[in-house]
C-alpha positions in Angstrom: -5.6 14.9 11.1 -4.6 13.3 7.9 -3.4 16.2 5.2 -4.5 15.3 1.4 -1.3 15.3 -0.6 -3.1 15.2 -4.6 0.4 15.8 -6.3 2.0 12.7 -4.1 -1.2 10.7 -5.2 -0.8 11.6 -9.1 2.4 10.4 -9.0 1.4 7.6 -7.4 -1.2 6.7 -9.8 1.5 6.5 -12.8 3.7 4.5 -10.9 0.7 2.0 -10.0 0.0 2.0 -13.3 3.4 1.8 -15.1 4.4 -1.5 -12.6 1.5 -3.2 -14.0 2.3 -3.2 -17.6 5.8 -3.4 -16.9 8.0 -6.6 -17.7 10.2 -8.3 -14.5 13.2 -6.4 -14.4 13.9 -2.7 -16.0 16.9 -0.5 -15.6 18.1 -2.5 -12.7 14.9 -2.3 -10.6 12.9 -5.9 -10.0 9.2 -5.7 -10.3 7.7 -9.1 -8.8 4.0 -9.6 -8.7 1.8 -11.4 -5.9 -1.6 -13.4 -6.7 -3.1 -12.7 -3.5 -4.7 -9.4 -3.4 -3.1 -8.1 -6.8 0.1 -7.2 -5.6 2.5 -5.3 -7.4 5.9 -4.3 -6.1 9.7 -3.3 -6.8 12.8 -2.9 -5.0 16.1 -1.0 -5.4 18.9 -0.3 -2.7 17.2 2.4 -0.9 13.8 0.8 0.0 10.5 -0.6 -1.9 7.2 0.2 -2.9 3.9 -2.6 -3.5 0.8 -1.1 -4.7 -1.9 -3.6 -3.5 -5.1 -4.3 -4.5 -8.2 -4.9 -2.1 -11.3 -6.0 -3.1 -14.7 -5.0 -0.8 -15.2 -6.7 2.1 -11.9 -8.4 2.0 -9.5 -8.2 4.7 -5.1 -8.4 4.2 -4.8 -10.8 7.0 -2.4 -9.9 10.4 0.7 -9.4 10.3 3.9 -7.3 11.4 6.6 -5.5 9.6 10.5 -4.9 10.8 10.7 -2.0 9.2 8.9 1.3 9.5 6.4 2.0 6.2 3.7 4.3 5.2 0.8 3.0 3.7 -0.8 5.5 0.9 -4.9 4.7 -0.1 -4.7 5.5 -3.8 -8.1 5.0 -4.6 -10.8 3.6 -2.6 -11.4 3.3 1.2 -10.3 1.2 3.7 -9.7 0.9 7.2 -6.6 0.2 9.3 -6.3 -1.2 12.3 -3.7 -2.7 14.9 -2.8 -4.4 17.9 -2.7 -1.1 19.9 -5.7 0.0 19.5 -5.2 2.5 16.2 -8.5 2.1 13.6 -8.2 5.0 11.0 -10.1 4.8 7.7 -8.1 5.8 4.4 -9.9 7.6 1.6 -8.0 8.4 -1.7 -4.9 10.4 -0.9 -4.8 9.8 3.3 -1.7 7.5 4.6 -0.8 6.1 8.0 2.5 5.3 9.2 2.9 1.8 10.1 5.3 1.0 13.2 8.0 -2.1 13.2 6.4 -4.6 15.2 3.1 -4.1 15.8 0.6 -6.4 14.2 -1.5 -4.6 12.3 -4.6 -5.1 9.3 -6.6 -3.6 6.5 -9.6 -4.2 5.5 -11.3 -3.1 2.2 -14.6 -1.1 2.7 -14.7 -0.9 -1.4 -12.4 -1.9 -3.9 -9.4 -0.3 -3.1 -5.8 0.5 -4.5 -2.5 1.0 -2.3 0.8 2.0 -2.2 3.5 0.7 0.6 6.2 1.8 1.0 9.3 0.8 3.0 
């Protein structure tokens, strides 16, 4: 059961928006962004976050993290799937916990906004 968390997801929301019209580098904090599936992220010394967009019907290709993360759906639907079997689809405010080193993938049902954070 995935508990909807609408104060987590405002905040969310701001920070999505604020990294997008924010310049490279502010108060110490790098903010980098990706081409490929709108990615926006920044780093400091006790983790990162990267909101990602994903269009419908387009898929963020396999891959595996070292790390543990939580993946947020902002806005939009998606599913999530991996290598051991899992398949959960996100609506606006559910998250999954992602484990290190498992290959894992999302695809977008609809266009979609996302927070990651590790």
């Amino acid at each position: 059961m995935k508990p909807k968390h609408q104060s987590i997801l405002k905040i969310f929301k701001f920070h999505s928006q604020h990294l997008i019209n924010t310049s490279n580098e502010h108060k110490g904090i790098t903010y980098t962004r990706k081409t490929s599936f709108s990615n926006f992220s920044f780093k400091s010394e006790l983790g990162n976050a990267t909101a990602i967009q994903i269009l419908k019907s387009e898929k963020l290709k396999e891959h595996i993290t070292k790390t543990p993360a939580l993946l947020i759906c902002v806005e939009g639907e998606v599913i999530f799937e991996n290598e051991n079997g899992i398949k959960e689809t996100l609506l606006s405010g559910d998250f999954v916990n992602i484990e290190p080193m498992v290959k894992h993938w999302v695809v977008g049902t609809i266009e979609s906004q996302l927070i990651l954070i590790k």
